[in-house]
C-alpha positions as CSV (number, residue, x, y, z in Angstrom):
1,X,0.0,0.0,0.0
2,X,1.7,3.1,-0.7
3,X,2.2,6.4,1.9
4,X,-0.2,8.9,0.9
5,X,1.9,12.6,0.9
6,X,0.4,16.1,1.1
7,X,2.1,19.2,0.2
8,X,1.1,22.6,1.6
9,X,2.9,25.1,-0.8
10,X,3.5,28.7,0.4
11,X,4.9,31.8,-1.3
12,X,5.3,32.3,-4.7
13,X,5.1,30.5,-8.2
14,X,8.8,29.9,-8.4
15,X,8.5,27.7,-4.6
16,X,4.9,26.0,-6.0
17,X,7.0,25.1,-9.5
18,X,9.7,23.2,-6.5
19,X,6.9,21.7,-5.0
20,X,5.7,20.2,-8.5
21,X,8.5,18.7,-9.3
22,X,8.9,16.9,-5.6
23,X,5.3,16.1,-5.8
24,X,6.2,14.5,-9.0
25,X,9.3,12.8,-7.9
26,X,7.3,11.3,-5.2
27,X,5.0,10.0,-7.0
28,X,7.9,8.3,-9.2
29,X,9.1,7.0,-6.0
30,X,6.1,5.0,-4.6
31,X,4.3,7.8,-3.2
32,X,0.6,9.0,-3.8
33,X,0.2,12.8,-3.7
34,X,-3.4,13.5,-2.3
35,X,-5.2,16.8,-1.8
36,X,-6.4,16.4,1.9
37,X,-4.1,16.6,4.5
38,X,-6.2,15.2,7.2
39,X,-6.0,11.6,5.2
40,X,-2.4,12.0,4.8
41,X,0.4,9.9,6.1
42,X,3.4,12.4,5.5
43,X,2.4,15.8,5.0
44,X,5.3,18.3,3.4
45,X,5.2,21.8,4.2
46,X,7.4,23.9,1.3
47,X,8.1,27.2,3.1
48,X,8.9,30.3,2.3
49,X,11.2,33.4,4.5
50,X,11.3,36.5,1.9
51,X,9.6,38.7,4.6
52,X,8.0,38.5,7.9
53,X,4.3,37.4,7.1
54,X,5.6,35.0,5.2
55,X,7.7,33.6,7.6
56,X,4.9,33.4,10.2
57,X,2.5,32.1,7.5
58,X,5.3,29.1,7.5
59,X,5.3,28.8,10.9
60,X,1.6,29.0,11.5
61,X,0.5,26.2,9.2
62,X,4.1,24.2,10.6
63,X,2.1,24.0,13.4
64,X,-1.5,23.5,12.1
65,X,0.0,20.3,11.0
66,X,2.0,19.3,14.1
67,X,-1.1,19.2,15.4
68,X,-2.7,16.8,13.2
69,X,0.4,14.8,14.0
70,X,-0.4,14.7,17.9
71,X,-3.5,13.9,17.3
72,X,-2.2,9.9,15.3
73,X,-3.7,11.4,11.7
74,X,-0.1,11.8,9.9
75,X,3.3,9.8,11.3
76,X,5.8,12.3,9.3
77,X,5.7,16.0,9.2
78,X,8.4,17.5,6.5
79,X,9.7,21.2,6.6
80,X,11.2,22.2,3.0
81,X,11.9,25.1,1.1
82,X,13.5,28.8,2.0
83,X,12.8,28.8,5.6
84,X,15.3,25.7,7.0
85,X,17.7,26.8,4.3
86,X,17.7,30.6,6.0
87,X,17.6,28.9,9.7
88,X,19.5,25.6,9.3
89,X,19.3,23.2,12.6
90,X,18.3,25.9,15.0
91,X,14.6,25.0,13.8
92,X,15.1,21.3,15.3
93,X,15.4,23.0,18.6
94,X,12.0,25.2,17.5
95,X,10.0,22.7,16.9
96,X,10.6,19.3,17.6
97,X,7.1,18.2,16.0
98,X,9.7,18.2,12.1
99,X,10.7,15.0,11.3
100,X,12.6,16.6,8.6
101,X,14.2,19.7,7.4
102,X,15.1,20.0,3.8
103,X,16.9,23.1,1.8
104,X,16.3,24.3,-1.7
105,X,19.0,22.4,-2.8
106,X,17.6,19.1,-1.4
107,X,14.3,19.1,-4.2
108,X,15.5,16.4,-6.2
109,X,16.3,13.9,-3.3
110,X,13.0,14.3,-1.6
111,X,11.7,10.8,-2.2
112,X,15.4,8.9,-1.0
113,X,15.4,11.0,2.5
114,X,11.4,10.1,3.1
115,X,12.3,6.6,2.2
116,X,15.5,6.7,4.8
117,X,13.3,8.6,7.4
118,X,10.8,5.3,7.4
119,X,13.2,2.6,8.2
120,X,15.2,4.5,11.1
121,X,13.5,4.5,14.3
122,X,15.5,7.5,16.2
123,X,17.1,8.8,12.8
124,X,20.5,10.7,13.5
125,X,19.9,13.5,11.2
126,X,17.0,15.7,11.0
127,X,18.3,18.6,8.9
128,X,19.8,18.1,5.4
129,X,20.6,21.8,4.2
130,X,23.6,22.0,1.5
131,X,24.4,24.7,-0.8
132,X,21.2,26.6,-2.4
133,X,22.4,25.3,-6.2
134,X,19.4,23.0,-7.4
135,X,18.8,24.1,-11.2
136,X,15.3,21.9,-12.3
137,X,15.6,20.9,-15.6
138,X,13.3,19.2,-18.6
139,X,14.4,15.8,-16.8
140,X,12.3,16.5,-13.5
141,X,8.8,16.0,-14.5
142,X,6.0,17.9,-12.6
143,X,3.0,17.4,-11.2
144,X,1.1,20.6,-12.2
145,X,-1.2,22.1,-9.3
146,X,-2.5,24.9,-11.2
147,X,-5.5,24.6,-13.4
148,X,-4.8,22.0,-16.5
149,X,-4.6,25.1,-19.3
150,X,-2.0,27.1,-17.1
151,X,1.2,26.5,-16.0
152,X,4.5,28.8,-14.2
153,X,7.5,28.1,-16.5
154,X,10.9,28.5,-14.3
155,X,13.5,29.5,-16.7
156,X,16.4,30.4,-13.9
157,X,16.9,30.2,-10.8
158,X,18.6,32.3,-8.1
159,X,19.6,35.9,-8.0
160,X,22.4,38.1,-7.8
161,X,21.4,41.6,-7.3
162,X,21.6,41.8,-3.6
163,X,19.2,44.2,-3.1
164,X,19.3,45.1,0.4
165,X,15.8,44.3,1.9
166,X,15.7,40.7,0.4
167,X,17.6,37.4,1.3
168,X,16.8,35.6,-1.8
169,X,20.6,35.3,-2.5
170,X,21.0,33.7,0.4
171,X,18.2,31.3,0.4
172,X,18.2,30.6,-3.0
173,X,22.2,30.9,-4.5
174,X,23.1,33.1,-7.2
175,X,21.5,33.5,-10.5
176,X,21.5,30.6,-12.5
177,X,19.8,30.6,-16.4
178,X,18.6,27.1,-17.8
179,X,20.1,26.3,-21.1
180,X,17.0,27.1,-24.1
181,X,16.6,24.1,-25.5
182,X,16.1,22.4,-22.3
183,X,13.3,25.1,-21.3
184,X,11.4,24.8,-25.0
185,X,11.7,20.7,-23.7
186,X,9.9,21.6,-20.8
187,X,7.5,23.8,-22.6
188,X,6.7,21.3,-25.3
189,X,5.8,18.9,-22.7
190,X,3.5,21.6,-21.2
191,X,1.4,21.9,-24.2
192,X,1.3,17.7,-25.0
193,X,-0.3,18.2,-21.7
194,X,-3.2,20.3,-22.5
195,X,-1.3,23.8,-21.1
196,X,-2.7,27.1,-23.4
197,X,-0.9,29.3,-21.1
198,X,2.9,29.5,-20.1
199,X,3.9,32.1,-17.5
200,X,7.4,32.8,-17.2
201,X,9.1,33.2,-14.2
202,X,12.5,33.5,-12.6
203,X,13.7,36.0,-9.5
204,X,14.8,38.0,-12.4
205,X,13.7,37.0,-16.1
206,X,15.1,39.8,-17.7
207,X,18.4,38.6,-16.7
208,X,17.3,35.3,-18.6
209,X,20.5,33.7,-20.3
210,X,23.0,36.7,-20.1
211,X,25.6,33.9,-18.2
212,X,25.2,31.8,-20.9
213,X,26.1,33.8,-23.4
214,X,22.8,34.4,-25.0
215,X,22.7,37.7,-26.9
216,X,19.0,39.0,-26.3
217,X,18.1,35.6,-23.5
218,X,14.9,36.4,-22.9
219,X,13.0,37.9,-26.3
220,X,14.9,34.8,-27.8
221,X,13.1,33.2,-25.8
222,X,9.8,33.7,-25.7
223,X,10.1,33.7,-29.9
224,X,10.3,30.2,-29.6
225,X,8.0,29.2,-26.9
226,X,5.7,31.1,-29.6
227,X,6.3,28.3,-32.1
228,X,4.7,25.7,-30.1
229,X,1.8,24.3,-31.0
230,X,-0.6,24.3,-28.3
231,X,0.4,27.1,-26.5
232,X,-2.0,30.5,-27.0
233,X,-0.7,32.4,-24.3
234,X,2.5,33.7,-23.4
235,X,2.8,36.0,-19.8
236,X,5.8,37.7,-18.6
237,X,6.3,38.3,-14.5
238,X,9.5,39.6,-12.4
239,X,11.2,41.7,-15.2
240,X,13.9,44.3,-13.6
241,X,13.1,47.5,-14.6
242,X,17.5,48.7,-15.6
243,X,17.3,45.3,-17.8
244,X,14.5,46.0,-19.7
245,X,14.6,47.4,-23.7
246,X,13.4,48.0,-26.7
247,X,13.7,44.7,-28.1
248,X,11.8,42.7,-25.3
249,X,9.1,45.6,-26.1
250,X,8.9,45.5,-29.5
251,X,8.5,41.0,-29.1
252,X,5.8,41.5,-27.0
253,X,4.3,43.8,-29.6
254,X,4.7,41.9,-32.7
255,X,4.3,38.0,-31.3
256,X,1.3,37.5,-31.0
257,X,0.6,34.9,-28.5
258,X,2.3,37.0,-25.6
259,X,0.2,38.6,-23.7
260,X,0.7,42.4,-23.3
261,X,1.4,42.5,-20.1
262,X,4.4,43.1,-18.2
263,X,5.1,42.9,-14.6
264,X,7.6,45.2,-13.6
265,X,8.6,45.3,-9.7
266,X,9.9,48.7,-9.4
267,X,9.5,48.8,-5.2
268,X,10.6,52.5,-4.9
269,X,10.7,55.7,-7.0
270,X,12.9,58.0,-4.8
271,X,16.4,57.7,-5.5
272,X,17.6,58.0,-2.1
273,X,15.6,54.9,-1.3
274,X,16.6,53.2,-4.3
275,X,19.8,53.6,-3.6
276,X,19.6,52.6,0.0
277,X,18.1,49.3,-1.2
278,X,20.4,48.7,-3.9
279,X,18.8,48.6,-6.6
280,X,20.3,49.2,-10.0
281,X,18.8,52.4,-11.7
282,X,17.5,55.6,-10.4
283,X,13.8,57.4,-10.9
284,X,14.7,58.7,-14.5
285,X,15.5,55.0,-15.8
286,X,12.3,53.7,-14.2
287,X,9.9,56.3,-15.8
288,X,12.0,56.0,-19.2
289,X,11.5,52.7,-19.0
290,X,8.0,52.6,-18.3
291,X,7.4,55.4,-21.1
292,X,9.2,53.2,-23.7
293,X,7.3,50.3,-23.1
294,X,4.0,52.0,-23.6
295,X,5.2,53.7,-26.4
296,X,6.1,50.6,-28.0
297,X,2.9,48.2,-26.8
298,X,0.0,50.8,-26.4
299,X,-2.4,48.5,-24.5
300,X,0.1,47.0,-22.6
301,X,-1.2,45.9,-19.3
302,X,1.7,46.9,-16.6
303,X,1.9,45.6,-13.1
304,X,4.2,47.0,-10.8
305,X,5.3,46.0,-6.3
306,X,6.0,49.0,-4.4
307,X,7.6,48.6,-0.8
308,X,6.3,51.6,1.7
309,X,8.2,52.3,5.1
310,X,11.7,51.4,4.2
311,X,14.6,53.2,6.2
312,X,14.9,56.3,5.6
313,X,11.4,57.0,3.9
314,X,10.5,60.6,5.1
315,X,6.9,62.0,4.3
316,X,8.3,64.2,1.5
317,X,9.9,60.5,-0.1
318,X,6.6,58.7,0.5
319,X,4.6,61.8,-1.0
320,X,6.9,61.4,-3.9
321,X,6.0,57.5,-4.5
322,X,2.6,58.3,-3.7
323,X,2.5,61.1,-6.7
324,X,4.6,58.6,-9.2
325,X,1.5,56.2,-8.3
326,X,-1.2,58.9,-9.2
327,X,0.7,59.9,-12.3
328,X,1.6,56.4,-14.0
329,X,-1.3,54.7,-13.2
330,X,-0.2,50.9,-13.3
331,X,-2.8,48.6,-14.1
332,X,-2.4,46.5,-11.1
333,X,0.0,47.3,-7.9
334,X,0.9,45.6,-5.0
335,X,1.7,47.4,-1.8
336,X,4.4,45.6,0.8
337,X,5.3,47.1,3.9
338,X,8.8,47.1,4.5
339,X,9.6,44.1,6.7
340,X,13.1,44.2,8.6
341,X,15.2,40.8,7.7
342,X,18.1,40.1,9.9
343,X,20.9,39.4,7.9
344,X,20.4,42.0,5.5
345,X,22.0,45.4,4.3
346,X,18.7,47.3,5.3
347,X,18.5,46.0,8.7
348,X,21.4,47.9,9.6
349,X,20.2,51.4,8.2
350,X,19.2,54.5,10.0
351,X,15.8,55.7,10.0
352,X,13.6,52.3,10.5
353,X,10.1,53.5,10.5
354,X,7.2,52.4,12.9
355,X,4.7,49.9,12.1
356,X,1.7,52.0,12.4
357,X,3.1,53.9,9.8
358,X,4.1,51.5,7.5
359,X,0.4,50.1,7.6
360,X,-1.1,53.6,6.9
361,X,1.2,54.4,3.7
362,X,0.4,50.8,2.6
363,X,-3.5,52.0,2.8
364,X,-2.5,55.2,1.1
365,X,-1.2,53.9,-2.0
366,X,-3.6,50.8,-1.8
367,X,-6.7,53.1,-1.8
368,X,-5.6,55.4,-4.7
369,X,-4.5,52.2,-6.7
370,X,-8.6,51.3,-6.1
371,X,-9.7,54.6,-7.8
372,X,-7.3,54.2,-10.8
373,X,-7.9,50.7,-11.1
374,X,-11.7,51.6,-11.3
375,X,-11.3,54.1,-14.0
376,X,-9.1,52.1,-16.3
377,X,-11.4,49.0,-15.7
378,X,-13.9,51.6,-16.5
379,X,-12.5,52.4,-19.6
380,X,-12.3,48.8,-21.0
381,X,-16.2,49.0,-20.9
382,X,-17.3,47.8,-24.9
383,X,-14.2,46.5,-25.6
384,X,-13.6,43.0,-27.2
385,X,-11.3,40.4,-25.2
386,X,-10.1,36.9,-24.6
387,X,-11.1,35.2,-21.5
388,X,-9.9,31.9,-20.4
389,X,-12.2,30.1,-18.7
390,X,-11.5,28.9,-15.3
391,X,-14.2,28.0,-13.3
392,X,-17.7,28.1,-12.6
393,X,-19.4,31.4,-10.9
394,X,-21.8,31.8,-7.9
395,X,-22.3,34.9,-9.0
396,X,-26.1,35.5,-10.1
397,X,-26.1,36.3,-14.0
398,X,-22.4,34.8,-14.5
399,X,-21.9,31.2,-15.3
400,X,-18.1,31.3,-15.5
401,X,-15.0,33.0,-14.1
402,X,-11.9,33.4,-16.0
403,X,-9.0,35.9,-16.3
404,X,-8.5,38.4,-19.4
405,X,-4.8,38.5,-21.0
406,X,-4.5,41.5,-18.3
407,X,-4.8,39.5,-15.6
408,X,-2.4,37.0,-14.2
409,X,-3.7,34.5,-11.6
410,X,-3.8,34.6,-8.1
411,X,-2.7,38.5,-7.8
412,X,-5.0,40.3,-10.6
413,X,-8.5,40.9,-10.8
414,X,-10.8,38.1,-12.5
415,X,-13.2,38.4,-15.4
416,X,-17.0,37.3,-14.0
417,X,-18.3,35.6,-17.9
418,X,-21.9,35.4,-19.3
419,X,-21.4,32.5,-22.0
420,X,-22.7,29.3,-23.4
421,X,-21.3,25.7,-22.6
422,X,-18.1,25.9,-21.8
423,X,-15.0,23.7,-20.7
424,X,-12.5,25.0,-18.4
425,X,-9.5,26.4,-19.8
426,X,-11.5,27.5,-23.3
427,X,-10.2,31.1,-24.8
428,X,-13.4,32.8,-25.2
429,X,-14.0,36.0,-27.1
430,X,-16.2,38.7,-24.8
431,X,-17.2,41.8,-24.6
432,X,-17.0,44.0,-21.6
433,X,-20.3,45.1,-20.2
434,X,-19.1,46.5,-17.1
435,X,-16.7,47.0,-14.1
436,X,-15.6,47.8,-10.6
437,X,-12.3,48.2,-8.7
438,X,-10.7,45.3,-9.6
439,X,-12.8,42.8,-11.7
440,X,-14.7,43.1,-15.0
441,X,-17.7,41.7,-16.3
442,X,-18.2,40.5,-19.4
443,X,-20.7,38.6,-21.9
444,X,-19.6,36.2,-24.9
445,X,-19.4,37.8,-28.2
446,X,-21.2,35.8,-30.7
447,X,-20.4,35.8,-34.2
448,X,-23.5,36.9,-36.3
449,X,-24.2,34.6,-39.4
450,X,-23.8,36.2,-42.8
């Protein structure tokens, strides 16, 4: 009878592609992967550390699941991912309830270390954290947790920047770029699968390729994906703002299949912060960039993070970010408040600012973003789009939900869809009928009979 595993994956797309491939390695190893913890005989937890909500989220559901442990309805509970790599073995001393802690480098062995764990009694080693260096290739398969038509495509791993507010470099080793014909593997096998939509993501995909040599990595790129049969859509997350150019612009525009829409973290505008956090380029490259790329793609859909409360950010520096919101108006923003990581350059700056303040700039920005959300939504009222289809609606009048090409899952808006029959993960053509902060409404656009 084989061990039924559940894994709880937290944090972003990049740690939910890991989980994938251990789910699918698993599963190659004996294994069954089920959806409900409570039936579960192991139960994996893949973590995540990049700031302090998500480390308590870790911690929190680490010990939502100890306690199904105490109570006889799991024998192993597994800890993987950023959060032992940051902490190493002091979390044995934490919490005891871990059978096992495993680093970001440990992915590929997940199934040999489970198999070890059940045939010690007392095993000697709880903690297997080496260097941060895994590099997934074509080779791993994955078990995809995201809706059949839609799946995260990791094309590097890593990063190198060192921005001072993160510890990704630490947790995750320096960049790393797959080589391109193992990635158009990958993606090949995506589509045999039934996959429409490929969403690329790295910690930094405009970097995609430049330590391999590749002249133009990442427009290269997604010029091939674009040949693949199968594939309709193409989205782009995590581009660096001083490694953007023309040329990526200019793909987007004249490939059809990607999506215009381009997610560019630019955290700050204010080049004192900027520089304080390391980041490479100053105010003027940001809002060059930004220009350039709706220049180039007119109706390009941007998305931008913006940190609030970072050392040193006086009310003149957040009334500056706060007009740079007002005057771009992104089409979708998230607000992070600045959250203090031992370890890291920024924890040893002058100036930290106090919570309470941090929360009421993050409502600041977050309730102007509402208003020019609204308005642009507003704006897309009449207008012909795509929709994927991804699920049924509860929502009187709407028999589907689905996302527009402007909308990437999870941390967009949705689309509510008036339509016919349809099967999930069908690219329907709509029209907008109307709108509200975040979401839009629309009805299928039948093709009249000549």
């Amino acid at each position: 009878m084989k061990n039924k595993v559940h894994i709880i994956s937290l944090g972003c797309p990049k740690n939910l592609v890991d989980s994938e491939v251990m789910a699918a390695a698993l599963g190659g190893g004996g294994f069954e992967v089920i959806s409900l913890p409570e039936n579960a005989d192991i139960i994996i937890i893949n973590t995540c550390t990049f700031i302090l909500p998500a480390k308590e989220e870790s911690i929190d559901e680490i010990f939502r699941m100890a306690e199904l442990k105490r109570a006889g309805m799991c024998r192993y509970l597994i800890v993987t991912g950023c959060l032992p790599q940051r902490y190493g073995t002091i979390l044995e001393k934490e919490i005891p309830e871990v059978d096992l802690f495993l680093g970001t480098g440990e992915i590929p062995l997940i199934a040999d270390l489970i198999a070890s764990l059940q045939k010690e009694e007392q095993p000697e080693q709880r903690s297997f954290i080496g260097k941060p260096d895994f590099l997934m290739n074509s080779s791993h398969p994955r078990l995809l947790s995201t809706p059949p038509h839609t799946a995260y495509l990791k094309i590097a791993e890593g990063c190198s920047n060192h921005c001072s507010y993160c510890v990704i470099p630490f947790v995750r080793g320096k960049f790393r770029s797959r080589q391109m014909d193992d990635i158009l593997r990958e993606a090949e096998t995506l589509a045999q699968g039934g996959v429409k939509e490929i969403i690329i993501a790295a910690q930094e995909t405009t970097l995609y390729g430049r330590d391999l040599g590749y002249a133009s990595g990442l427009s290269s790129l997604l010029r091939e994906i674009a040949l693949i049969d199968g594939i309709r859509w193409i989205r782009l997350l995590y581009t660096y703002p001083a490694d953007l150019d023309d040329e990526l612009f200019r793909t987007i525009r004249n490939v059809e299949k990607i999506c215009n829409y381009i997610d560019i973290p630019v955290q700050h505008i204010d080049d004192t912060i900027l520089g304080s956090m390391n980041r490479k380029g100053d105010s003027r490259l940001i809002k060059n960039v930004i220009a350039s790329a709706r220049k180039i793609i007119p109706d390009v859909a941007l998305r931008t993070s913006l940190i609030v409360g970072f050392p040193g950010e006086t009310q003149e520096r957040f009334d500056r970010l706060l007009a740079f919101v007002r005057k771009t108006r992104f089409d979708h923003v998230g607000v992070f408040e600045y959250s203090r990581e031992e370890g890291t350059g920024a924890d040893a700056l002058p100036g930290h600012i106090p919570e309470s303040v941090k929360e009421l700039r993050r409502g600041i920005i977050m309730e102007e973003q509402a208003l020019i959300s609204r308005e642009i939504n507003q704006s897309l009222i009449d207008s012909t789009m795509e929709i994927v289809i991804e699920e049924e609606s509860d929502l009187p009048g709407y028999d589907y939900i689905g996302r527009a090409r402007r909308q990437a899952p999870d941390i967009d808006g949705i689309t509510y869809v008036k339509a016919g029959e349809k099967e999930m993960g069908d690219i329907v053509k709509c029209r907008v009928s109307s709108a509200d902060d975040y979401d839009l409404f629309a009805e299928e656009k039948v093709e009249k009979k000549p």
